[in-house]
KEDO-373338 format. One record per atom (N, C-alpha, C): residue in three letters; atom name; y, x, z. Coordinates in nm, 2 decimals. Layout:
<nodes>
{'ALA', 'CA', {Y, X, Z}} ...
</nodes>
This chain:
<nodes>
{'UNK', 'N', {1.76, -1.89, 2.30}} {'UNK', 'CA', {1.70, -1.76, 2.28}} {'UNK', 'C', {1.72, -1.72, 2.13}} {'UNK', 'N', {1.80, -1.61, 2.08}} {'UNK', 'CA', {1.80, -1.54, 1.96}} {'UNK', 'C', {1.69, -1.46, 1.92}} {'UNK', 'N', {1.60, -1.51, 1.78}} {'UNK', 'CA', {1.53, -1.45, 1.72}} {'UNK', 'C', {1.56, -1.35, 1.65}} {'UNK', 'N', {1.52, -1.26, 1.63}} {'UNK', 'CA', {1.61, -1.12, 1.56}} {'UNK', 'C', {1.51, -1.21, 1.40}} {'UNK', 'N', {1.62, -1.15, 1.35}} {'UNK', 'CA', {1.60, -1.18, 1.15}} {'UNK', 'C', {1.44, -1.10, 1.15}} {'UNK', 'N', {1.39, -1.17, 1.04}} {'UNK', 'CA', {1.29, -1.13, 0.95}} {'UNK', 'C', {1.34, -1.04, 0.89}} {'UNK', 'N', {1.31, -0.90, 0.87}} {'UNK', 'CA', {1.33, -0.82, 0.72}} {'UNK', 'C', {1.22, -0.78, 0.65}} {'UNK', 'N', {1.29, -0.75, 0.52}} {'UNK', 'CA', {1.18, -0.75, 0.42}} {'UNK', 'C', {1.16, -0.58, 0.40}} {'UNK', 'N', {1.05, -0.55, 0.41}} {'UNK', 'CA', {1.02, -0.33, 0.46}} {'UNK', 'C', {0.88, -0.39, 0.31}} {'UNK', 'N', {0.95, -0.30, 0.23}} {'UNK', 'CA', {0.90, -0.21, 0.11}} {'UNK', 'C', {0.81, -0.11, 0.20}} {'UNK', 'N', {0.65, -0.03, 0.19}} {'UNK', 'CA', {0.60, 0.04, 0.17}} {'UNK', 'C', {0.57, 0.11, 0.05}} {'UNK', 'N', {0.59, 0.24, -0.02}} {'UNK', 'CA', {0.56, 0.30, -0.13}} {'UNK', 'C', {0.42, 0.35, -0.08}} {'UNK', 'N', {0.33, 0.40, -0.14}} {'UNK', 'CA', {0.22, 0.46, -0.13}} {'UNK', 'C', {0.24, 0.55, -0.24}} {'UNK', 'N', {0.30, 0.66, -0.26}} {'UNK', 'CA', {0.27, 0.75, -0.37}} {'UNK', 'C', {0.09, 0.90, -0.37}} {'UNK', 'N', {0.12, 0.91, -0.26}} {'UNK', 'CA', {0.01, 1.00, -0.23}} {'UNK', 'C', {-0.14, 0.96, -0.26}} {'UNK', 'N', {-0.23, 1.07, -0.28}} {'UNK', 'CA', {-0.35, 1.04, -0.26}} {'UNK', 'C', {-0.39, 1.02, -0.12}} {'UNK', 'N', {-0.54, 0.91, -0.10}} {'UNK', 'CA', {-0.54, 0.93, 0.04}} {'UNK', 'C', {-0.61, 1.01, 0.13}} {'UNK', 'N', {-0.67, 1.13, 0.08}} {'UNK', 'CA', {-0.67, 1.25, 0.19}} {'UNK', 'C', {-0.61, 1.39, 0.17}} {'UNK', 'N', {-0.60, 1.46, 0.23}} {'UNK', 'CA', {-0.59, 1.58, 0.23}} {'UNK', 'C', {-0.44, 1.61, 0.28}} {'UNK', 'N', {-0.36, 1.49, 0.37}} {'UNK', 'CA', {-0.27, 1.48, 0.46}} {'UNK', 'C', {-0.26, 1.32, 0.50}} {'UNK', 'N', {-0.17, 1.32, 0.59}} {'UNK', 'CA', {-0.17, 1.21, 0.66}} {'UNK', 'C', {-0.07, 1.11, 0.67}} {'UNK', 'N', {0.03, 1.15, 0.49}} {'UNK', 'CA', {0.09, 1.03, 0.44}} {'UNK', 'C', {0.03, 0.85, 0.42}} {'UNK', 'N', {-0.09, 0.88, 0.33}} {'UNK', 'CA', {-0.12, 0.78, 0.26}} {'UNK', 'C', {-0.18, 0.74, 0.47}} {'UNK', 'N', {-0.20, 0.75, 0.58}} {'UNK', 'CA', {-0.26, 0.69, 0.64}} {'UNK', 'C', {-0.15, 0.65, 0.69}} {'UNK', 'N', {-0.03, 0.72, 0.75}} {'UNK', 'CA', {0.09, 0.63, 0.83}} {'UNK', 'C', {0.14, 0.60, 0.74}} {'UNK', 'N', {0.13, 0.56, 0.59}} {'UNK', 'CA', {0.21, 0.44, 0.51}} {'UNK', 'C', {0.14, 0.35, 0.55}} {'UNK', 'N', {0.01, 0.31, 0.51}} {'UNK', 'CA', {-0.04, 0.19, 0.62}} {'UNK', 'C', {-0.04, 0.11, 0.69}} {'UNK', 'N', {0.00, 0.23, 0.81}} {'UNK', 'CA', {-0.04, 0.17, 0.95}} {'UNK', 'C', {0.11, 0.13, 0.95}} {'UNK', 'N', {0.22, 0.19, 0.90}} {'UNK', 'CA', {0.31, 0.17, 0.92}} {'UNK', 'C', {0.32, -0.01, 0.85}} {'UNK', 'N', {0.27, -0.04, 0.74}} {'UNK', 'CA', {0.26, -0.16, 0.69}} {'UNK', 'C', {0.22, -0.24, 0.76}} {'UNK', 'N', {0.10, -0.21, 0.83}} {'UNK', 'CA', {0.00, -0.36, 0.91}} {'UNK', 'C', {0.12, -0.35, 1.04}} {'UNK', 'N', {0.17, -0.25, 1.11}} {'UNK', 'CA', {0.25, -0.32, 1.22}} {'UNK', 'C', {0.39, -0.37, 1.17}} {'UNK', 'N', {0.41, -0.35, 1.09}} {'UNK', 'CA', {0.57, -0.42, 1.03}} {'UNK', 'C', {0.51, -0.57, 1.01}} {'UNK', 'N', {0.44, -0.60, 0.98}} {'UNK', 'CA', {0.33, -0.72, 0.92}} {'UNK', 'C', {0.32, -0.77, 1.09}} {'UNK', 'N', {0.24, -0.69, 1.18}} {'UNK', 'CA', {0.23, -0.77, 1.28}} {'UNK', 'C', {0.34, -0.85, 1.38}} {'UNK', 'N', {0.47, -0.78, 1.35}} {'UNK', 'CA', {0.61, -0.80, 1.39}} {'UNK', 'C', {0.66, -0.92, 1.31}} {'UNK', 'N', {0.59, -0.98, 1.17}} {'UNK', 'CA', {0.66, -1.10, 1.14}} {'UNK', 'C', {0.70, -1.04, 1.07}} {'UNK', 'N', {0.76, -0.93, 1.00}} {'UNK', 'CA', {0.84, -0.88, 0.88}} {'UNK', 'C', {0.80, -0.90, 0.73}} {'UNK', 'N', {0.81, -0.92, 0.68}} {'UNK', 'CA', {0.79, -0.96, 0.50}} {'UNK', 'C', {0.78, -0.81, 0.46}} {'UNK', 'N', {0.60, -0.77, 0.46}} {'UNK', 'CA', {0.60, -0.62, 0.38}} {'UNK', 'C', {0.53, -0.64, 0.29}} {'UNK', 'N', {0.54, -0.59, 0.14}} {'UNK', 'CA', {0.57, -0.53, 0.02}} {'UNK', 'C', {0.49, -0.41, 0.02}} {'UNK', 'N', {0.38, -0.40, -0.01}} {'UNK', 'CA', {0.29, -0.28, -0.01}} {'UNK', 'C', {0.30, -0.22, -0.15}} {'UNK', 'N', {0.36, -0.11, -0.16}} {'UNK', 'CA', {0.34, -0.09, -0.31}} {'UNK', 'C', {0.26, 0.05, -0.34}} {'UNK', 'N', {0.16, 0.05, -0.44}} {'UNK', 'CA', {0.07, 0.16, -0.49}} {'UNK', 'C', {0.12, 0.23, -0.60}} {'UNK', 'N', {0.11, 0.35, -0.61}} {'UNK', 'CA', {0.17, 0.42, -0.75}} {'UNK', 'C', {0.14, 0.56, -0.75}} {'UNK', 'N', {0.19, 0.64, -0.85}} {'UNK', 'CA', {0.22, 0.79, -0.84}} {'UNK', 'C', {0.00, 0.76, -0.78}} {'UNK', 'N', {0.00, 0.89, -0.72}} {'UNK', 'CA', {-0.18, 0.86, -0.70}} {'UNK', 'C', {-0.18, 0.83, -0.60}} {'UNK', 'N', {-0.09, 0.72, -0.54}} {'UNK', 'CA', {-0.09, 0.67, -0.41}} {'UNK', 'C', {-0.25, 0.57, -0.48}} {'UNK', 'N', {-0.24, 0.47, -0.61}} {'UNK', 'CA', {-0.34, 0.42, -0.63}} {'UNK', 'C', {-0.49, 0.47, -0.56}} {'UNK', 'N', {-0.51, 0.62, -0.60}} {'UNK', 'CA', {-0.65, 0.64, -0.61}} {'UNK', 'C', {-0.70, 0.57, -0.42}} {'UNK', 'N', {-0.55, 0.52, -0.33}} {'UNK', 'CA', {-0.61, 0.45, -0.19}} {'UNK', 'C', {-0.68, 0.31, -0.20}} {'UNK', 'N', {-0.66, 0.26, -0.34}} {'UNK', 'CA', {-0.73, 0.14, -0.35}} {'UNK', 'C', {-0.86, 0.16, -0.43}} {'UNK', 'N', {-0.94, 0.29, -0.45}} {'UNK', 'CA', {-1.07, 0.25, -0.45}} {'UNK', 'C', {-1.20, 0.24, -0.34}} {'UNK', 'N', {-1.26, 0.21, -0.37}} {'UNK', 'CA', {-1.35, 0.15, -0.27}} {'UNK', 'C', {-1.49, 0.27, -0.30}} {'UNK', 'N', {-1.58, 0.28, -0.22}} {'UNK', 'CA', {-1.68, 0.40, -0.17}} {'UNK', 'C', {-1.61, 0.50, -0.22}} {'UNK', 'N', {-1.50, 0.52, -0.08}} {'UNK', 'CA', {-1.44, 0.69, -0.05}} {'UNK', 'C', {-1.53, 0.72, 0.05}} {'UNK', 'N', {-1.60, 0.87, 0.08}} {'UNK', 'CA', {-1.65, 0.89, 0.18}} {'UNK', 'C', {-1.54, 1.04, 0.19}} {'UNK', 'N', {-1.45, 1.05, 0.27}} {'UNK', 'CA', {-1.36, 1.11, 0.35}} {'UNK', 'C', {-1.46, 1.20, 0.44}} {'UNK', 'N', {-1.51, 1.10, 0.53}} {'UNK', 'CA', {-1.57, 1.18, 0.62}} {'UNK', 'C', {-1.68, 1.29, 0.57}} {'UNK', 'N', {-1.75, 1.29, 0.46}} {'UNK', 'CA', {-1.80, 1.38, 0.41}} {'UNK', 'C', {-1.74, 1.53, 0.33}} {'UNK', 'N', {-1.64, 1.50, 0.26}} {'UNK', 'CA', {-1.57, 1.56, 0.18}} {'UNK', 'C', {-1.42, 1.62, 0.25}} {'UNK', 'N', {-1.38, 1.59, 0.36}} {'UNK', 'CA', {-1.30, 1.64, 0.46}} {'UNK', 'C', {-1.29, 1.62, 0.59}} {'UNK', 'N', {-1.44, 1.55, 0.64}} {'UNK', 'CA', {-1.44, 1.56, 0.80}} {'UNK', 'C', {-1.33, 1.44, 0.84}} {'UNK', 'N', {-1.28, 1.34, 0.75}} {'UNK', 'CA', {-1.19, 1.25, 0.80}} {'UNK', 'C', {-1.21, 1.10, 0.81}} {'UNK', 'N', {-1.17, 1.02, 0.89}} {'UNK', 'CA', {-1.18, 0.87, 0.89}} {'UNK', 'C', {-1.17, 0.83, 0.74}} {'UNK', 'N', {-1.21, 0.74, 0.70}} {'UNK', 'CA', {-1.17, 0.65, 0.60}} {'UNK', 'C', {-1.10, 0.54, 0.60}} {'UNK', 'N', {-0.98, 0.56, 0.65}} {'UNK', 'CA', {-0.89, 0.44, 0.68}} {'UNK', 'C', {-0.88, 0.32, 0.55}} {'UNK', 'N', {-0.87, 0.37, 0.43}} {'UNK', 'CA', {-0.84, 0.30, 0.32}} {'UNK', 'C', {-0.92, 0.13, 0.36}} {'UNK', 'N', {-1.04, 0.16, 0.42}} {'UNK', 'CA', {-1.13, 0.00, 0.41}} {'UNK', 'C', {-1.02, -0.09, 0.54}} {'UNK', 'N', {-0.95, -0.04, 0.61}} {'UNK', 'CA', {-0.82, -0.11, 0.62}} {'UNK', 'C', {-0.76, -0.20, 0.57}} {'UNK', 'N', {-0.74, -0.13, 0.43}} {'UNK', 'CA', {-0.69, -0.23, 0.34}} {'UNK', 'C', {-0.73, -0.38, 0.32}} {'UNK', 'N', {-0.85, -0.39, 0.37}} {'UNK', 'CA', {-0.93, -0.49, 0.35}} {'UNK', 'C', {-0.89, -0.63, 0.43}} {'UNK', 'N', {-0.80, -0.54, 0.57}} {'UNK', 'CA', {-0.78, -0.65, 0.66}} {'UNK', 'C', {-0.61, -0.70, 0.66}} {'UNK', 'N', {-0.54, -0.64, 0.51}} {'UNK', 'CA', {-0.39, -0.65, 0.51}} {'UNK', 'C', {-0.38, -0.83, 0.51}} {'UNK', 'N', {-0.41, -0.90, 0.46}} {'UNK', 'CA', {-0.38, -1.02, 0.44}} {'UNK', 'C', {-0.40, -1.09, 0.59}} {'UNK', 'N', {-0.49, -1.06, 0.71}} {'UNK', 'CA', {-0.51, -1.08, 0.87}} {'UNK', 'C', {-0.39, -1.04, 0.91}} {'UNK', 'N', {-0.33, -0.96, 0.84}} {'UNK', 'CA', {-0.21, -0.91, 0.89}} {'UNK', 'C', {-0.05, -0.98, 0.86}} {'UNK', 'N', {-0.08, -1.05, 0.77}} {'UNK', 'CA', {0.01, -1.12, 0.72}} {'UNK', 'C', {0.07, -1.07, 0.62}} {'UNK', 'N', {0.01, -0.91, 0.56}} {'UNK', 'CA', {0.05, -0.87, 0.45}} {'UNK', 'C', {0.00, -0.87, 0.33}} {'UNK', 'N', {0.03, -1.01, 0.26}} {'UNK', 'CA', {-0.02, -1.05, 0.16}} {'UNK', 'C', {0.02, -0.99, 0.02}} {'UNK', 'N', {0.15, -0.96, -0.01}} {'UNK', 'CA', {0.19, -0.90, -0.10}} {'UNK', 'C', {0.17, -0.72, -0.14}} {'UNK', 'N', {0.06, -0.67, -0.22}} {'UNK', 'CA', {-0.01, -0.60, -0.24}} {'UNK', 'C', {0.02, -0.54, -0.36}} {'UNK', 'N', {0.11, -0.45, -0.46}} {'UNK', 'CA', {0.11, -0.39, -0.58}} {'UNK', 'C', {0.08, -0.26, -0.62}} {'UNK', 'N', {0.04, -0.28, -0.76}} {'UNK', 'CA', {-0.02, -0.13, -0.80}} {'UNK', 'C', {0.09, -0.13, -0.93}} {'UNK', 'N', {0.10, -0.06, -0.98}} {'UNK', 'CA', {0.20, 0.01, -1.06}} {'UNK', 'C', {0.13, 0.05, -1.21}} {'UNK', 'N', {0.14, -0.04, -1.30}} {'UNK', 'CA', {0.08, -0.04, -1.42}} {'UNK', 'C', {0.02, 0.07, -1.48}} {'UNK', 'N', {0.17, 0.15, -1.52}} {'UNK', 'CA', {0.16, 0.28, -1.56}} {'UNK', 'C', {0.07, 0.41, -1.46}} {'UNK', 'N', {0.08, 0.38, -1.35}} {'UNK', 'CA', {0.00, 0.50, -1.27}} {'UNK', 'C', {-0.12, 0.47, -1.24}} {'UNK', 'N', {-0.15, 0.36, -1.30}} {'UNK', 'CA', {-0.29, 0.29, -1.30}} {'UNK', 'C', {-0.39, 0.35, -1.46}} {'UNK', 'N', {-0.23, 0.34, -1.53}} {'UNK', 'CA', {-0.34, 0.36, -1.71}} {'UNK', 'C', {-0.34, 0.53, -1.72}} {'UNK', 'N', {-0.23, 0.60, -1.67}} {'UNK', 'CA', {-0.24, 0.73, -1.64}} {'UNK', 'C', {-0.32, 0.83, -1.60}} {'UNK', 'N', {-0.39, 0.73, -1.47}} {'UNK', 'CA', {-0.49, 0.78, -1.37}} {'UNK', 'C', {-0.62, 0.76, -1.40}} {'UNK', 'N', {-0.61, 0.64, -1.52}} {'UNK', 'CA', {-0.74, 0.56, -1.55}} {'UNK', 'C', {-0.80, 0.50, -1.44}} {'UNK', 'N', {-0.73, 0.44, -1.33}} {'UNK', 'CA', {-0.77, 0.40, -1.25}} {'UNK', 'C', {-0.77, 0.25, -1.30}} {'UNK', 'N', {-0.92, 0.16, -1.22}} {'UNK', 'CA', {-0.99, 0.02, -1.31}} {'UNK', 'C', {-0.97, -0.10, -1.18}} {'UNK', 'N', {-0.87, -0.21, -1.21}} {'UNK', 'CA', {-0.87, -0.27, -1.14}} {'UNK', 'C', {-1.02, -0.33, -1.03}} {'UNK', 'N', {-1.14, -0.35, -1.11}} {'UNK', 'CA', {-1.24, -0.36, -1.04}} {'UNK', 'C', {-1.34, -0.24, -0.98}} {'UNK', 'N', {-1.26, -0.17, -0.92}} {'UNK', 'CA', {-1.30, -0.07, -0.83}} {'UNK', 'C', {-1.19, -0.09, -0.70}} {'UNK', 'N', {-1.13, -0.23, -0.70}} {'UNK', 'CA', {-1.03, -0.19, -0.62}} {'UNK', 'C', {-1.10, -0.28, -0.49}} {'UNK', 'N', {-1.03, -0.22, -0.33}} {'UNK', 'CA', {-1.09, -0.28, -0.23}} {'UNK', 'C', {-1.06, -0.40, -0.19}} {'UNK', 'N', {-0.90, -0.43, -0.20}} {'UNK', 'CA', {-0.86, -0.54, -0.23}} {'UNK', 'C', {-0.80, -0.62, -0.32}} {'UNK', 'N', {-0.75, -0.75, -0.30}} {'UNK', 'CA', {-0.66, -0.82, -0.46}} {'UNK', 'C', {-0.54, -0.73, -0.43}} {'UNK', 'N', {-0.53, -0.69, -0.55}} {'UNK', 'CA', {-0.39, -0.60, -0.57}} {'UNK', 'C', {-0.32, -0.73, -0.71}} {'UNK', 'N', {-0.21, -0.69, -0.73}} {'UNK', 'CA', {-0.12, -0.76, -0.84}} {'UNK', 'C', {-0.07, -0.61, -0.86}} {'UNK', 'N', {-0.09, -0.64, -1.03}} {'UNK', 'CA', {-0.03, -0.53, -1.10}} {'UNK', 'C', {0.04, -0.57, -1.15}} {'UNK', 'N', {0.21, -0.46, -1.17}} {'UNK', 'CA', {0.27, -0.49, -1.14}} {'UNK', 'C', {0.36, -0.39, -1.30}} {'UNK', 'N', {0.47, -0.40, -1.36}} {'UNK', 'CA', {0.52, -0.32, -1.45}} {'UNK', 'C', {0.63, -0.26, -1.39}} {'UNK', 'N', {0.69, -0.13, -1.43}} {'UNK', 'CA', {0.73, -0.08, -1.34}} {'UNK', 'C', {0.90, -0.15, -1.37}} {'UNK', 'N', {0.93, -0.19, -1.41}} {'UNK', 'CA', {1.07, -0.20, -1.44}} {'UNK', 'C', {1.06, -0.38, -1.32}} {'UNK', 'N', {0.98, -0.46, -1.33}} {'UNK', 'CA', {0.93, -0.56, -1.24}} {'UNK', 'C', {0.96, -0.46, -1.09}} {'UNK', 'N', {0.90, -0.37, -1.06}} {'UNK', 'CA', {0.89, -0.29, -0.91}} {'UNK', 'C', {0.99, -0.25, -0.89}} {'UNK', 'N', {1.09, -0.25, -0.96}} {'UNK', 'CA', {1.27, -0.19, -0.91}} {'UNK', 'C', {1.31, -0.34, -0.88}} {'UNK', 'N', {1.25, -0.46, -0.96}} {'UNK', 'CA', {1.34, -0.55, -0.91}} {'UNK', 'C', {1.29, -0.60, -0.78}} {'UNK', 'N', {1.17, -0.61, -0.70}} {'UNK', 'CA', {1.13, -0.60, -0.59}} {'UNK', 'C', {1.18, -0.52, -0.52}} {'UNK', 'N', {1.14, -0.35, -0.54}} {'UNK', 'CA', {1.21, -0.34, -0.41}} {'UNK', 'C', {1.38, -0.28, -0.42}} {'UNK', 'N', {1.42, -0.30, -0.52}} {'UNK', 'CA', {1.58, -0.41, -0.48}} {'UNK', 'C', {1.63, -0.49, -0.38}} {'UNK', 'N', {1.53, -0.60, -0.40}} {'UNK', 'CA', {1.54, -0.72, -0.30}} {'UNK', 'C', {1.52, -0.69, -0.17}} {'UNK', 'N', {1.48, -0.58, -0.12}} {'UNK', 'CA', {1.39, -0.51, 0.02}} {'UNK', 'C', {1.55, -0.51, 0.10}} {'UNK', 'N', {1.48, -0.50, 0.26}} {'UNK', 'CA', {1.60, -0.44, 0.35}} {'UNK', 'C', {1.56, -0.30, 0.35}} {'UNK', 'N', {1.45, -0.27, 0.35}} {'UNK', 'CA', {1.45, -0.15, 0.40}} {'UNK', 'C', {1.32, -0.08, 0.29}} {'UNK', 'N', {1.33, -0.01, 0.22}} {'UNK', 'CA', {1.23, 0.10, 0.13}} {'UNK', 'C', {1.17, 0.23, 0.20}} {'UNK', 'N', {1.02, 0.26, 0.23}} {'UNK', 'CA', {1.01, 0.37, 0.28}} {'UNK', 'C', {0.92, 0.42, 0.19}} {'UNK', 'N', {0.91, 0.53, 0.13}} {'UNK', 'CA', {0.85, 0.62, 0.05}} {'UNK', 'C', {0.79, 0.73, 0.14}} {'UNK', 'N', {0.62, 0.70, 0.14}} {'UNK', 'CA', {0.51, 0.76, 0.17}} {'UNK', 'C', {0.44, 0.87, 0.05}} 
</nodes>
């Protein structure tokens, strides 16, 4: 029986995460590439970061789920590899200890050589 290849799927997170419904199907799109055995690369940046802080209340402020506490369960998912993007972190003034989960920050010239290495890059 032929196992189809592992590939390696880049997620970008550039968006904030409400007020559309990018930052949520970058995600979900992550945990099921993850559930499939694929090697995913979650990457945070641009104000995709402000998805990794922790007490968002969504549902107050736009009537929405708060999917971000998600995040929490990427490594169940086998998606261990988790990046935030230096510069849109000092930019944003965004503080690694506000974050929901372990992220690895990352410099941006480091993030081209990752997802380089990718089969596939999708920008959320």
């Amino acid at each position: 029986m032929n196992q189809k290849a592992q590939k390696k799927i880049a997620c970008i997170q550039r968006r904030a995460p409400h007020g559309s419904v990018f930052a949520a199907e970058g995600l979900e799109l992550a945990l099921v590439a993850a559930t499939f055995d694929h090697e995913v690369t979650l990457v945070f940046m641009d104000d995709g970061v402000f998805q990794l802080l922790k007490n968002q209340a969504p549902e107050r402020a736009f009537g929405m789920r708060d999917f971000c506490r998600a995040l929490r369960a990427l490594p169940q998912y086998g998606c261990e590899r988790v990046l935030a993007e230096r510069e849109s972190l000092r930019t944003r003034n965004v503080n690694t200890e506000d974050f929901l989960t372990a992220v690895t920050v990352a410099e941006r010239a480091e993030l081209r050589e990752i997802l380089a290495a990718q089969d596939c890059v999708i920008d959320f």
